[in-house]
C-alpha positions as CSV (number, residue, x, y, z in Angstrom):
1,X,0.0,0.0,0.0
2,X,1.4,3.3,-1.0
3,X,1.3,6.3,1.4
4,X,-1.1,7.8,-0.3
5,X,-3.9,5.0,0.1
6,X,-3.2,5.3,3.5
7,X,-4.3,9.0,3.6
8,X,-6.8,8.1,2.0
9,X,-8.2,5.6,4.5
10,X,-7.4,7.8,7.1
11,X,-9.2,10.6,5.8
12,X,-12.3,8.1,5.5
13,X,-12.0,7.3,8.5
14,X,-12.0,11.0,10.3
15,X,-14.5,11.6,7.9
16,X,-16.7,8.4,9.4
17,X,-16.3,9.6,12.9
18,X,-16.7,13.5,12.3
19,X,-19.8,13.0,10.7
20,X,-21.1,10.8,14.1
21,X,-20.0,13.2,16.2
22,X,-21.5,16.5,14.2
23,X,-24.9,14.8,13.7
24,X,-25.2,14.0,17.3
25,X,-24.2,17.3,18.0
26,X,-27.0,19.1,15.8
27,X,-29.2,16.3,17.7
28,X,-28.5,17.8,20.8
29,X,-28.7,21.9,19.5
30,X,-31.9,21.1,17.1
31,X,-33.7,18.3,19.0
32,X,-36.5,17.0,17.9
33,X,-36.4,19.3,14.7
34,X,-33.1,17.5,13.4
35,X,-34.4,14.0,14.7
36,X,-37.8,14.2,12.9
37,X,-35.9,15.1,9.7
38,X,-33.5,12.3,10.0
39,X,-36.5,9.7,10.6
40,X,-37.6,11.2,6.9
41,X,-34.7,9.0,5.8
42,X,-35.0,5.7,7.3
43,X,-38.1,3.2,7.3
44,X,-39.6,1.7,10.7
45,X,-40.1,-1.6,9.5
46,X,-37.8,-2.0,5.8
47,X,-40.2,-4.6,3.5
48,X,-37.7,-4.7,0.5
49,X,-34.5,-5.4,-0.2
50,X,-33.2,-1.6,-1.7
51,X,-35.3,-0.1,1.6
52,X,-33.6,-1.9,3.8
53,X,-30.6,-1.0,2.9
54,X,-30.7,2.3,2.6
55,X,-32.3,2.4,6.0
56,X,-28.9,0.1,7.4
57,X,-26.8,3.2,5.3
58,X,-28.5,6.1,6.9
59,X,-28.2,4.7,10.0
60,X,-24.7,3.7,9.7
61,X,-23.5,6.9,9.3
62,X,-26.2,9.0,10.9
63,X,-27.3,6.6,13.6
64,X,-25.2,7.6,16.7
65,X,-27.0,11.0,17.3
66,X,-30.7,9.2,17.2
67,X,-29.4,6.0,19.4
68,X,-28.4,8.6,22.1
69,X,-31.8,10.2,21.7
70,X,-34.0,7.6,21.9
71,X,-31.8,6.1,25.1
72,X,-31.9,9.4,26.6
73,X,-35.9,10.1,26.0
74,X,-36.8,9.1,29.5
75,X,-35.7,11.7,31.1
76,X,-36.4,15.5,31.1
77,X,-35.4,18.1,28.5
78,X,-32.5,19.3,30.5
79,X,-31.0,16.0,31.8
80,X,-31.1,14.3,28.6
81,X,-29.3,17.4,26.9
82,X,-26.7,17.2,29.4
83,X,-26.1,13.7,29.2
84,X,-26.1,13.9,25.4
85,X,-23.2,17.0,25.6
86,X,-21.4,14.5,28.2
87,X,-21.9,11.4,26.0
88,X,-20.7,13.5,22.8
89,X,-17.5,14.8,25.0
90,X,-16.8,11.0,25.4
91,X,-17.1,10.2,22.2
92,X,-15.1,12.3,21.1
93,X,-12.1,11.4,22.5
94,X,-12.7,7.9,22.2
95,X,-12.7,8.6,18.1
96,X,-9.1,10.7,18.7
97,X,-7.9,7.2,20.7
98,X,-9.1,5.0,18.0
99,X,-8.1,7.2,14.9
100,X,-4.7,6.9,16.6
101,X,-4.3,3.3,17.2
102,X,-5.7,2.6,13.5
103,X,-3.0,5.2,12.2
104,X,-0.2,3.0,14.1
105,X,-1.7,0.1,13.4
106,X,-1.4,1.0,9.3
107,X,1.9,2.7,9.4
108,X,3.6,-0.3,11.3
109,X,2.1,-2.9,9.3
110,X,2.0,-0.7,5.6
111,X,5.1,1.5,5.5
């Protein structure tokens, strides 16, 4: 693999986790406004093949924001936007951690 490949998957891969962390975070400044419009995109209960898999698509990219949300619905407004700023804070710098040790990982086994 040339060094540019591995740019390449390492820009995916911040790419992958930025768009996690920025959807969550329009989740927690929007609410329900930004969660309504990303259930537009997915389908409750997929009955075809093409449906289901765009469903599995949006919600492997998008999905991280609307898990917290519907874990966090139980409790009240405030609570579950502190707890979603908390979680995103954690997340975060769990995806630094892991970007890190998957850019070791392909420089010492790559280059």
């Amino acid at each position: 693999m040339t060094y540019e490949t591995i740019e390449i998957i390492r820009g995916l891969i911040v790419y992958y986790f930025g768009i996690q962390i920025g959807m969550s975070i329009l989740i927690v400044l929007l609410g329900n406004i930004m969660v309504d419009h990303f259930k537009l995109g997915i389908f409750d209960k997929p009955y075809n093949p093409i449906t289901r898999f765009l469903t599995y698509l949006t919600l492997f990219f998008f999905g991280w924001g609307l898990y917290l949300d519907e874990k966090l619905s139980k409790h009240n407004w405030f609570l579950k936007k502190l707890l979603m700023l908390v979680a995103n804070f954690i997340a975060f710098w769990v995806c630094i951690i892991i970007y890190y040790i998957i850019k070791y990982f392909l420089h010492a086994i790559f280059l």
